[in-house]
C-alpha positions in Angstrom: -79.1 -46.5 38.3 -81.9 -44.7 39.7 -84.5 -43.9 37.6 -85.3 -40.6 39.4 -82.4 -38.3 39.5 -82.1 -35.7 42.3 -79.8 -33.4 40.8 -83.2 -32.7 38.0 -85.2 -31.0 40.4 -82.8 -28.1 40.3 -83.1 -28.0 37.1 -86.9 -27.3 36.9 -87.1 -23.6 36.5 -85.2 -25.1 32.6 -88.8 -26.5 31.1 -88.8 -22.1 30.1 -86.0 -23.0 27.6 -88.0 -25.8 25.3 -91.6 -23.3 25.8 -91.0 -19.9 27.3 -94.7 -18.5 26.8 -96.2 -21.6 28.7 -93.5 -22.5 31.4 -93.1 -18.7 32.6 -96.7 -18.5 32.7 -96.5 -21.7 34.9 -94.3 -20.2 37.2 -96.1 -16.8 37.4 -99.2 -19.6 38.3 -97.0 -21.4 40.7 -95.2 -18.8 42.4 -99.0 -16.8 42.8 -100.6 -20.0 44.7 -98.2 -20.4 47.2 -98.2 -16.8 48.3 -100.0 -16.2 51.1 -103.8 -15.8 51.1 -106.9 -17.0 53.1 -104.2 -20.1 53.9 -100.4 -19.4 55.0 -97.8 -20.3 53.2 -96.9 -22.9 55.9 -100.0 -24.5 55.7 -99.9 -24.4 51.8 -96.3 -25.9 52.1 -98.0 -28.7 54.3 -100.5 -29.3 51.9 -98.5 -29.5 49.0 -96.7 -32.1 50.8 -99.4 -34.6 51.5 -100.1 -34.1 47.8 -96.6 -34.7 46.5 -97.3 -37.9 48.4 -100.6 -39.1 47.1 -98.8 -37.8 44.0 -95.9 -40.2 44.4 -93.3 -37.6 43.0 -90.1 -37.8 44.8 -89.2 -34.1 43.2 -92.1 -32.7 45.2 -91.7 -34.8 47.9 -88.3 -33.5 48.7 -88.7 -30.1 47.9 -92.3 -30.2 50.2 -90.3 -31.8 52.8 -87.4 -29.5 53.1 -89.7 -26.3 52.6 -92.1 -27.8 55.8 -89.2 -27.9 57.6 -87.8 -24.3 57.0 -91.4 -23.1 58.0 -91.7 -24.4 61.4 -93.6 -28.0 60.2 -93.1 -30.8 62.9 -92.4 -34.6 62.0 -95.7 -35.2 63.5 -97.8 -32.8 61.4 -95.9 -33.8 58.2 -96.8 -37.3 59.2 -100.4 -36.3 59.9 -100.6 -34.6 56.6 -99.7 -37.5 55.2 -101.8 -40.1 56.3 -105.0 -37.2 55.5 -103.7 -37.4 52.2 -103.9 -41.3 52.0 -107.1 -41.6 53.7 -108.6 -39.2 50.8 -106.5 -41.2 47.8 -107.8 -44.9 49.2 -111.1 -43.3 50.6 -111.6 -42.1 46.5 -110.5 -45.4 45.3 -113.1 -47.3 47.2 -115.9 -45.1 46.2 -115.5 -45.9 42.8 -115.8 -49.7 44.0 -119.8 -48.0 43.8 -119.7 -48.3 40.0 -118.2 -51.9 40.0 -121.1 -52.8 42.3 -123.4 -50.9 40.3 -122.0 -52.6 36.7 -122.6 -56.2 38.4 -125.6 -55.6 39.5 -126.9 -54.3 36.5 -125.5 -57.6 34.6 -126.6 -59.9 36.8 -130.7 -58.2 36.8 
């Protein structure tokens, strides 16, 4: 069985039925971010799917992925997207190795 079922991310707009007040307000949030602004709402779609990947949520991962594709997104900017998003994610990792090195050093003076 797998742990992540893809028949639940139609069921999102439900989290309104356990908290009304905070998921509508979410979704007023949500649905406000993604309109379009200084950035399009392809290029928001595009970056929401680099994040659903540095993320690791399969729910935004294939929502992000079909909604690129219904805006004109190619397989090789989604891909691009992508691999910006891991270079951030691993590039932030390692510059917390800063601290480590810092933490040594400051036990071994």
């Amino acid at each position: 069985m797998a742990y992540y079922n893809e028949k639940d991310l139609r069921k999102f707009g439900q989290i309104t039925e356990w908290s009304e007040e905070l998921g509508t307000k979410f979704f007023d949030y949500y649905g406000k971010v993604f309109e379009e602004g200084a950035l399009t709402s392809r290029e928001k779609a595009l970056i929401a799917l680099a994040v659903a990947h540095t993320e690791q949520c399969p729910y935004c991962i294939d929502a992000y992925t079909t909604d690129t594709l219904k805006r004109g997104v190619t397989k090789a900017e989604m891909m691009e997207a992508i691999h910006v998003g891991a270079a951030i994610k691993s590039g932030a990792s390692l510059v917390h190795g800063v601290m480590m090195m810092n933490k040594v050093n400051k036990l071994d003076g």
